[in-house]
C-alpha positions as CSV (number, residue, x, y, z in Angstrom):
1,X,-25.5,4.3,-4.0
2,X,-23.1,3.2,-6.4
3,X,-21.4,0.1,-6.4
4,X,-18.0,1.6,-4.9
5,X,-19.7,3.4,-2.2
6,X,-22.0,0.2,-1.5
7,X,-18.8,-1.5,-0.8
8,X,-17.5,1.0,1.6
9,X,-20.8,1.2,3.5
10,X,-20.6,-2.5,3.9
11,X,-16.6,-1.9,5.2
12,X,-15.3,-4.1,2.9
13,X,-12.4,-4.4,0.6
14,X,-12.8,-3.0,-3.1
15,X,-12.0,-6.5,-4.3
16,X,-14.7,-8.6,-2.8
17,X,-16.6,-10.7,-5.7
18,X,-20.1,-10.8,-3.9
19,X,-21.2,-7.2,-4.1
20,X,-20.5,-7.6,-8.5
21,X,-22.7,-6.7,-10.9
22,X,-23.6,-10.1,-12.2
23,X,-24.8,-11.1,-8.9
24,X,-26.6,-7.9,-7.1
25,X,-29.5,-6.5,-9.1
26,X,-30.4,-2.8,-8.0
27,X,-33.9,-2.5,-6.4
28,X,-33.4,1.4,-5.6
29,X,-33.3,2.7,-2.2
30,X,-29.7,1.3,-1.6
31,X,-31.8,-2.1,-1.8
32,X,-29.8,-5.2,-3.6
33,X,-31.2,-8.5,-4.4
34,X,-29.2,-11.3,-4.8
35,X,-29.5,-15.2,-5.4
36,X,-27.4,-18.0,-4.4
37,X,-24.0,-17.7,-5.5
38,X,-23.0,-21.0,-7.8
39,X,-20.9,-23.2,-5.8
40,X,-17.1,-23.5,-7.5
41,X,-16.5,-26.8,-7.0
42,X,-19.5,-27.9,-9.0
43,X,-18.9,-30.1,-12.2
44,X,-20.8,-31.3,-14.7
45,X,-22.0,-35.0,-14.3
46,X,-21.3,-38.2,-16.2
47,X,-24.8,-39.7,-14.8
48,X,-27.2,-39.0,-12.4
49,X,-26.8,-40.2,-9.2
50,X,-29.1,-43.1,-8.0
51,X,-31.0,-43.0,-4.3
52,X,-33.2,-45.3,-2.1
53,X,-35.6,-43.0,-0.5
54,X,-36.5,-44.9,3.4
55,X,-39.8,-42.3,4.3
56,X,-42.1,-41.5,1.3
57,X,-44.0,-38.6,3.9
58,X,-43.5,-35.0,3.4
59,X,-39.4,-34.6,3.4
60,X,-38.6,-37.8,1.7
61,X,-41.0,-36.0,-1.3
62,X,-39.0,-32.3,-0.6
63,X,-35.8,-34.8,-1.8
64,X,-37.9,-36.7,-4.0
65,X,-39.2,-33.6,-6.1
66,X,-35.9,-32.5,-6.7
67,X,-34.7,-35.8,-8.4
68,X,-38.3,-35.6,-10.5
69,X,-37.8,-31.5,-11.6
70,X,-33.7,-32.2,-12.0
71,X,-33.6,-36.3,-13.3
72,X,-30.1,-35.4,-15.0
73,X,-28.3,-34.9,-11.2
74,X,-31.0,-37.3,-9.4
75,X,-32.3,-40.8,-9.6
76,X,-34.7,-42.6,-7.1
77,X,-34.5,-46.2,-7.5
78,X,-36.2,-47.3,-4.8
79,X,-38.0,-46.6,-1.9
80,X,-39.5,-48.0,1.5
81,X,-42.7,-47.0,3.3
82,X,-45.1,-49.0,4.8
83,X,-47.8,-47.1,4.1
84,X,-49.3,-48.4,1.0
85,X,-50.5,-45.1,-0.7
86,X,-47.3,-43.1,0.1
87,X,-45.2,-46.2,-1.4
88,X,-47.7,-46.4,-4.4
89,X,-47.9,-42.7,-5.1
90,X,-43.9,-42.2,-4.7
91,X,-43.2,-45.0,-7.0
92,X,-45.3,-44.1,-9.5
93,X,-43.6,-40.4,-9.5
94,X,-40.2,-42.1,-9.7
95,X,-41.3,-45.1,-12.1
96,X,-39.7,-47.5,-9.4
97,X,-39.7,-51.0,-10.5
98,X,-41.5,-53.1,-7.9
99,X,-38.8,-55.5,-7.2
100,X,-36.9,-51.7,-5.7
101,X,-40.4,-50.9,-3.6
102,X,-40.3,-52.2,0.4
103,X,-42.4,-51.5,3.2
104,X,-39.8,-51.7,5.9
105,X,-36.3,-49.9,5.8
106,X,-34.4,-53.2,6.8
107,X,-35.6,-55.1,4.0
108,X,-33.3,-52.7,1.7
109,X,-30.2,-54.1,3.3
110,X,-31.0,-57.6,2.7
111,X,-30.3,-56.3,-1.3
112,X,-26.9,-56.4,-2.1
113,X,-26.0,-52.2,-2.2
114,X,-28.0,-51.0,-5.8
115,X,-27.3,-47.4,-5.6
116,X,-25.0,-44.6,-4.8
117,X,-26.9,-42.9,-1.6
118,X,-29.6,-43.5,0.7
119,X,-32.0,-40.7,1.4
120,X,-33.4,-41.3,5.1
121,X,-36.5,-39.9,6.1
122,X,-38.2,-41.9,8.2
123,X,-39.0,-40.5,11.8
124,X,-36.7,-39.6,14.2
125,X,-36.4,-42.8,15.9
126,X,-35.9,-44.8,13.1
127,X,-32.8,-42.7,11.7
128,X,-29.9,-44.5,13.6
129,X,-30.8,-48.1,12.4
130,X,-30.9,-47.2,8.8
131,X,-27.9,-45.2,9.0
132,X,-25.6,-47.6,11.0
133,X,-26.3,-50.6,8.5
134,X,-26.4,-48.1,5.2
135,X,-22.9,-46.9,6.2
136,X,-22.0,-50.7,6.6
137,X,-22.5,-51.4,3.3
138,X,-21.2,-48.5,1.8
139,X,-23.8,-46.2,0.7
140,X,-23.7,-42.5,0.5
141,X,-26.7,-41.0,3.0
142,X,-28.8,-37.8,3.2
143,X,-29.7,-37.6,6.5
144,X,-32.7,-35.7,7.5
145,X,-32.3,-34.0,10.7
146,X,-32.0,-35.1,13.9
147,X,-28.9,-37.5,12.9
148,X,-30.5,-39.4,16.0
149,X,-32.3,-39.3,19.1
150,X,-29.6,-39.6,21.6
151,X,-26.0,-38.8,21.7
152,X,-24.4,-42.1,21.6
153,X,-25.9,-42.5,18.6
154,X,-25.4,-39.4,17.1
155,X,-21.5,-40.1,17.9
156,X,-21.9,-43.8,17.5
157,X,-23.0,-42.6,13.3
158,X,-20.1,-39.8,13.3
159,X,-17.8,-42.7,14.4
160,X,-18.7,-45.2,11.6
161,X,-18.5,-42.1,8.9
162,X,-15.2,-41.8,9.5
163,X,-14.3,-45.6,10.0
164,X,-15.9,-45.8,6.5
165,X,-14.8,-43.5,4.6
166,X,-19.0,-42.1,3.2
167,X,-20.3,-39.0,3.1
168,X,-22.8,-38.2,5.5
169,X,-24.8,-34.8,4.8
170,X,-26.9,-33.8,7.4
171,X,-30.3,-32.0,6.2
172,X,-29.6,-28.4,7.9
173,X,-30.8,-26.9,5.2
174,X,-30.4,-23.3,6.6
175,X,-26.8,-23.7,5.6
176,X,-28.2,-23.5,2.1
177,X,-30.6,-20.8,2.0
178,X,-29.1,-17.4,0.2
179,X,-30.0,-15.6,3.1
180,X,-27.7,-17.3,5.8
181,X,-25.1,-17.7,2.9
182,X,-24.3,-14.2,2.6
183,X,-25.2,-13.4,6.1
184,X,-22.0,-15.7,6.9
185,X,-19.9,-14.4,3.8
186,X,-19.9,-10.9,4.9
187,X,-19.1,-11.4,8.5
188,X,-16.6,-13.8,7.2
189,X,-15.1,-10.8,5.5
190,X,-15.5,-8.4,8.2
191,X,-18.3,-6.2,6.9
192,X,-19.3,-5.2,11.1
193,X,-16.1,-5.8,12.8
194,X,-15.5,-8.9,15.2
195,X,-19.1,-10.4,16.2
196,X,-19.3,-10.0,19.5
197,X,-23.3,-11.0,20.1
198,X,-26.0,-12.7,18.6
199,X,-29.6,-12.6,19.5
200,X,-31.8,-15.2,17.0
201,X,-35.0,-15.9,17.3
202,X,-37.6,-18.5,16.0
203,X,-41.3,-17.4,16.0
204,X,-42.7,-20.9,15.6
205,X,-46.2,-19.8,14.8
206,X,-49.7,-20.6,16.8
207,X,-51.2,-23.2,14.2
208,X,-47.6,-24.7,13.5
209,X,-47.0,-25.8,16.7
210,X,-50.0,-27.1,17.5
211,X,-49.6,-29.0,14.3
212,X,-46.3,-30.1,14.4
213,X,-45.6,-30.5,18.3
214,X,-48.8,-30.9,20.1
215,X,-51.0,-32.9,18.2
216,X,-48.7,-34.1,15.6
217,X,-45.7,-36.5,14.7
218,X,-43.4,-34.5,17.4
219,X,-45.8,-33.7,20.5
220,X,-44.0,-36.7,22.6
221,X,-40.8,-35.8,23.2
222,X,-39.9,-39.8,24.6
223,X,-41.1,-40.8,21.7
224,X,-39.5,-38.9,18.8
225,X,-36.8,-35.9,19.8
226,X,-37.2,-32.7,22.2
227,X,-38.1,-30.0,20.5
228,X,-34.5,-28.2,20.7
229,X,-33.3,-30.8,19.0
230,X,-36.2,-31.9,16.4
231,X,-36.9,-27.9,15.7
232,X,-34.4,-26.2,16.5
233,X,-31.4,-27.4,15.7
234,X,-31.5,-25.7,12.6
235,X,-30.7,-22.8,14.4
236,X,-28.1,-23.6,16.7
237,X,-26.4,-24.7,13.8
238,X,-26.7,-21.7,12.4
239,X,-25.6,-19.7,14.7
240,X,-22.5,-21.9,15.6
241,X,-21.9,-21.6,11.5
242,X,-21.9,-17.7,11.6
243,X,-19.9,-17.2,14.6
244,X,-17.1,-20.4,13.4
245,X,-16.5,-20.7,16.9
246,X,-16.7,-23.7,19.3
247,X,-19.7,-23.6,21.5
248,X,-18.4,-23.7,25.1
249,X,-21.2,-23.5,27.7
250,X,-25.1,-23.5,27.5
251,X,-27.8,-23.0,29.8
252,X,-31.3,-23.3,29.1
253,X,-35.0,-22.6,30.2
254,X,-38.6,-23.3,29.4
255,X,-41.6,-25.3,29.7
256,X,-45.0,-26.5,28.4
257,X,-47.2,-23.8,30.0
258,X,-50.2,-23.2,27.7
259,X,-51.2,-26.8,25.7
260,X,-52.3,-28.5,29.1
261,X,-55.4,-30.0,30.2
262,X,-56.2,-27.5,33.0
263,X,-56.4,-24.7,30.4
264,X,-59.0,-26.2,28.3
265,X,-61.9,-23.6,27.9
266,X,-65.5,-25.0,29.6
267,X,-67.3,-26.6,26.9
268,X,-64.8,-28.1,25.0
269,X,-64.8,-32.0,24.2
270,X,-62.2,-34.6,24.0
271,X,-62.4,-33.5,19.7
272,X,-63.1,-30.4,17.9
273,X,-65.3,-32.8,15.9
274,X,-67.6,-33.3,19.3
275,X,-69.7,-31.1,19.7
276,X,-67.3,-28.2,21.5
277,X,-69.2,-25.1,22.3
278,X,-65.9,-23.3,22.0
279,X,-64.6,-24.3,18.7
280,X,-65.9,-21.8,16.6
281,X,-63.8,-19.2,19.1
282,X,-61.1,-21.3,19.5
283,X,-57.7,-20.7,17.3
284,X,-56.7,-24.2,17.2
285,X,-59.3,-25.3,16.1
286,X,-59.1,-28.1,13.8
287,X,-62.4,-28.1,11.5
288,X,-61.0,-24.9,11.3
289,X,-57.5,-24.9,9.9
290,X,-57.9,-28.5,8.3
291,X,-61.4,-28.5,6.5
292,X,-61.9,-24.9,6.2
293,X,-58.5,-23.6,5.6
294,X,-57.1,-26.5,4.2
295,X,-53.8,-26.2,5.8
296,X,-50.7,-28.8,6.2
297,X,-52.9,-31.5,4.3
298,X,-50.3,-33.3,3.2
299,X,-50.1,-35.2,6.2
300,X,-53.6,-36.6,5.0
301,X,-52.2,-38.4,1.9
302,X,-55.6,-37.1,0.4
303,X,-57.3,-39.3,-2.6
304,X,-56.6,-38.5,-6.0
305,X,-60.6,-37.4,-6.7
306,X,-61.0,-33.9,-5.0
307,X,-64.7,-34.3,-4.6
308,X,-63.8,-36.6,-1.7
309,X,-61.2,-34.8,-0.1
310,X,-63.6,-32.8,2.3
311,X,-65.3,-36.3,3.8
312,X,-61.8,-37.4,4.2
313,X,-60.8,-34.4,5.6
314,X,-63.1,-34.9,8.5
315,X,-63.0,-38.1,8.6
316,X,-59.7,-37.9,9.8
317,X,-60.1,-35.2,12.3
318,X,-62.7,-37.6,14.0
319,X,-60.3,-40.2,13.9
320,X,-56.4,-39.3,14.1
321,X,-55.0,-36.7,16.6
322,X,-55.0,-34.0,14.6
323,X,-58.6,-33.7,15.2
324,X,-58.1,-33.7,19.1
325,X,-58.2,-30.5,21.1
326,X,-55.1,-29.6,21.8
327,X,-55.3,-28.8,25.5
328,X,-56.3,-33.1,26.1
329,X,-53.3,-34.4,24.1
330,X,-50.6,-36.1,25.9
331,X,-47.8,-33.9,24.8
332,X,-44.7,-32.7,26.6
333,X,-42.7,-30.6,24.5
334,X,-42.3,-27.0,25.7
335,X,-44.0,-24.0,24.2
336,X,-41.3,-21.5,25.3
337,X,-37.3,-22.2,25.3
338,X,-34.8,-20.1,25.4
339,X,-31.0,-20.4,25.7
340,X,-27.7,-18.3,26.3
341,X,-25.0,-19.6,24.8
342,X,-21.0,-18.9,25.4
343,X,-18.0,-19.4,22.4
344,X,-14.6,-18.9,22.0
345,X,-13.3,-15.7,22.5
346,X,-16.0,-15.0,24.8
347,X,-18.7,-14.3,22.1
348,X,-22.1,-15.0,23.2
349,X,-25.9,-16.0,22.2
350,X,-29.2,-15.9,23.1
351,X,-31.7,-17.8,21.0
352,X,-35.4,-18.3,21.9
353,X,-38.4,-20.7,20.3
354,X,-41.9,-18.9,20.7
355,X,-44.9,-20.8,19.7
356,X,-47.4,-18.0,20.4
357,X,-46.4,-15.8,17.6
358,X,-49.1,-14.6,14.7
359,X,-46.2,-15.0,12.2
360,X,-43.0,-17.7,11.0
361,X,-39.4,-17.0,10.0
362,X,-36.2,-16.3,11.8
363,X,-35.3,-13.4,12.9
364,X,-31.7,-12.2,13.6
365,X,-29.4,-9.4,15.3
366,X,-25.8,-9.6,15.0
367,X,-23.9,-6.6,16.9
368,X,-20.6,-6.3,15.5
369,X,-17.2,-4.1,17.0
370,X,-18.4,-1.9,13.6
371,X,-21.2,-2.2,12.7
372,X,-24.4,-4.2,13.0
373,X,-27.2,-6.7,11.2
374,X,-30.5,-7.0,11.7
375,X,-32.7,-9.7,9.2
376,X,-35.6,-11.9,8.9
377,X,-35.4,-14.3,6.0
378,X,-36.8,-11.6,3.9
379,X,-34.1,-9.0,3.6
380,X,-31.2,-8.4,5.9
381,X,-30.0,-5.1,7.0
382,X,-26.4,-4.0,7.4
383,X,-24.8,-1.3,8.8
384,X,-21.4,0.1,9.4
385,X,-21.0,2.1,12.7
386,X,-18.0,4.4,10.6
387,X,-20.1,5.8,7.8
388,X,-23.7,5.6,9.7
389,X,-24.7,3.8,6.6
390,X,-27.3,1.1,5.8
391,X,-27.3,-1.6,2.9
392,X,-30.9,-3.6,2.3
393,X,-29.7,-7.3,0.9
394,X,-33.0,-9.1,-0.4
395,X,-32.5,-13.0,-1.0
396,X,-33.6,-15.1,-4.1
397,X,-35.0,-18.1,-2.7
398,X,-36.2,-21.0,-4.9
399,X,-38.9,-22.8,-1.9
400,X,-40.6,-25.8,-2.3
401,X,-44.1,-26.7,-1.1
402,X,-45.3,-27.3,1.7
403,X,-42.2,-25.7,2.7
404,X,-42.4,-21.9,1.5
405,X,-42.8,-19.2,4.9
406,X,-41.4,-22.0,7.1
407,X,-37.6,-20.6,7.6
408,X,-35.9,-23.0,5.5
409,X,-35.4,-20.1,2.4
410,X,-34.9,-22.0,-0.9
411,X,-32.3,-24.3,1.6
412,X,-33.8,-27.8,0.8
413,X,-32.9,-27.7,-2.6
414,X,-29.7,-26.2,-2.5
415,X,-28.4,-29.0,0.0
416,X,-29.9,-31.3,-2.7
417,X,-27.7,-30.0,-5.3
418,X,-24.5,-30.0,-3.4
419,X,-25.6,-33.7,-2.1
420,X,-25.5,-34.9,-5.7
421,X,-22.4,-33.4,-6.7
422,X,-20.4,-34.4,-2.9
423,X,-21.4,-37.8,-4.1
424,X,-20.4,-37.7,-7.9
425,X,-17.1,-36.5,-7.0
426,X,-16.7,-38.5,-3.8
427,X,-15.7,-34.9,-2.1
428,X,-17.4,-34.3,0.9
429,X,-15.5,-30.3,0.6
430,X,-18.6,-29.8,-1.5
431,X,-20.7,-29.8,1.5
432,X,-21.1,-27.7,4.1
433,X,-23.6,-29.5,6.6
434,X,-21.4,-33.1,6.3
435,X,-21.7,-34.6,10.0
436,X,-18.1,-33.8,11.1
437,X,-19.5,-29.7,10.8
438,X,-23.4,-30.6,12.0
439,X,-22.9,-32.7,15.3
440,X,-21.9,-29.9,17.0
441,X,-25.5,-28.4,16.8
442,X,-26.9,-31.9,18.2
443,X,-24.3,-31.6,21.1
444,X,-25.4,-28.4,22.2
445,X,-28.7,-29.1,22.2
446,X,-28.4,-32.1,23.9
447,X,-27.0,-30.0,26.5
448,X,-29.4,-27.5,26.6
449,X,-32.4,-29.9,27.7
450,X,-29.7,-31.5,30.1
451,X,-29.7,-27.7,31.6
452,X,-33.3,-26.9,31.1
453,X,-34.0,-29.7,32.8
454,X,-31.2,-29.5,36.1
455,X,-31.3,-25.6,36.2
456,X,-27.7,-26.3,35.6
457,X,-25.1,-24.4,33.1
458,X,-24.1,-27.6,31.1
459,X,-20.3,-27.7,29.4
460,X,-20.4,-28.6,25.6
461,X,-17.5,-31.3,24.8
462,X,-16.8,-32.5,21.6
């Protein structure tokens, strides 16, 4: 298919810029792979711009590793963590003077302000402190996601933003991956009509969520952030971008059905590491997937000296929770959720969160008045009801580790870029996850665990 008759299939104007040939490379097979387009309001900079980095774990080092690969658009001048390794380890990376190296966030703020931005990255719970007094003094931030736990606070940090005058860019990185880009361009442009449904989908993956939410940072929900909100607001966002309408009514369902106590096989023991007659069987096994697979370490901090990595390995499954067996944690956040959605103009969603899935990565449908798109991260299919035609678009996405086949698509570093340059220029335009655009995600899934949990449809206000 030529480059004419691509655009036709695709039901778009001869003029649009995105299908040229500087920025689609023929695979064959009316296949086209393309990479993030440059952003147009980028300029070159006078000097990089400086950070404190609050959370040396594994997304303050995503932010971090940018600033170390791209020193001419990044600078980390400081950082606080009070774990001594993860300070040590990041400072050295960053050649931090020690005078800039803390081991609580709110001994930053007692420094007169010594750099553009703040990166927070601390745990949930600790984002709205940080924020509120970095805002105060007239930093910059990069916000990981959740903005906060609750949403007063969430509103409370919009509020100040705007009293203030910063910028305020909100880690949903998905915004940023060349995927979701040109998934939004083209409806933007009307390549299937007027959307009038989405279904989306996010297959957390077995091992993931037993990481992440039952034995790991997230698997108390009073503690740090329901999992709507601490997972998946990523893609509520997301689909609330594509659509660019207002949300206007949620309702949602689910529950914690399968990581309980009363499921945990006979012969099992308070730890994988005691004696359990079913761990060899067992897919959450932690001797497993930690010591044997070596997967997610980095929440280890491992030594230096490999030859001790697999002592400490198990040393710390006999001695943190991610050595516990997953049916005896005290965890409450739901394996299953799903949620319907209603916007303006009466378009609708339905998004569900698995955790029992064999694989990772979102997965989309879009039905359109003309056509229709189905992706999952790796390539997404369009086609146009008129001609009967379908068009294979294949993303370019620069991942990081730790983070590659987790959904995010080459996202975390994008935002990073546009982060630095929103900042240089003082233009928040260059963003397009700034808080004003990304509260509305929090909103609606505040919402949705206010429904979930009153078998109620819940009203989304702004």
């Amino acid at each position: 298919m030529n480059r004419r008759n691509l655009i036709k299939s695709l039901g778009l104007g001869v003029g649009a810029i995105m299908l040229n040939r500087d920025t689609f490379a023929d695979l064959g097979n009316n296949s086209y792979a393309y990479p993030l387009p440059s952003n147009p309001l980028h300029k070159p900079l006078a000097k990089p711009v400086t950070a404190i980095t609050l959370g040396a774990g594994s997304r303050g080092n995503v932010y971090g590793n940018f600033a170390a690969k791209f020193p001419d658009q990044l600078d980390i001048v400081g950082v606080a963590e009070p774990i001594p390794l993860r300070n040590q380890r990041y400072a050295t990376k960053h050649n931090i003077a020690d005078n800039n190296r803390f081991d609580t966030w709110e001994r930053v703020f007692e420094r007169p302000k010594f750099a553009d931005a703040i990166i927070i990255t601390t745990p949930d719970n600790l984002h709205y402190g940080p924020c509120m007094k970095a805002l105060s003094m007239g930093y910059d931030i990069l916000l990981e996601k959740p903005i906060a736990p609750t949403e007063r606070e969430c509103r409370d940090i919009l509020a100040l933003a705007k009293k203030s005058g910063r910028i305020v860019a909100v880690c949903h990185v998905l915004r940023y991956a060349p995927y979701f880009v040109k998934m939004k361009e083209l409806l933007s442009q009307g390549a299937i009509g007027e959307i009038i449904s989405i279904q989306h989908f996010e297959p957390i993956e077995h091992t993931h969520m037993a990481h992440s939410y039952v034995r790991g940072n997230w698997h108390n929900s009073k503690v740090t952030t329901p999992i709507i909100l601490a997972k998946s607001c990523h893609d509520l966002d997301i689909i609330k971008w594509v659509i660019s309408k207002p949300a206007r009514q949620i309702s949602a369902m689910g529950d914690l059905k399968w990581f309980r106590k009363e499921n945990a096989p006979q012969g099992s023991t308070a730890r994988c590491t005691d004696g359990c007659t079913i761990e060899r069987d067992c897919p959450y096994s932690a001797i497993r997937n930690y010591y044997e697979k070596k997967q997610r370490l980095y929440v280890f901090d491992l030594p230096e000296d490999k030859s001790k990595q697999p002592d400490f390995i198990m040393e710390q499954l006999k001695t943190t929770n991610y050595g516990r067996c997953v049916y005896r944690m005290d965890n409450d956040q739901p394996d299953h959720y799903i949620t319907n959605i209603r916007f303006g103009d009466n378009v609708t969603a339905s998004f569900s969160m698995e955790a029992f899935t064999s694989y990772a990565g979102r997965r989309t449908r879009i039905m359109g008045s003309m056509g229709d798109m189905v992706g999952d991260m790796e390539e997404l299919v369009v086609t146009d009801f008129r001609t009967g035609k379908s068009v294979k678009l294949v993303p370019k996405a620069e991942d990081v580790d730790d983070y590659k086949n987790s959904g995010h698509g080459g996202g975390d570093w994008g935002l990073a870029r546009d982060f630095v340059q929103a900042v240089s220029q003082q233009n928040p335009n260059v963003l397009t996850s700034t808080i004003d655009e990304s509260i509305e995600s929090h909103i609606m899934a505040f919402m949705a665990e206010a429904s979930r949990k009153s078998d109620k449809v819940m009203p989304i206000k702004m």
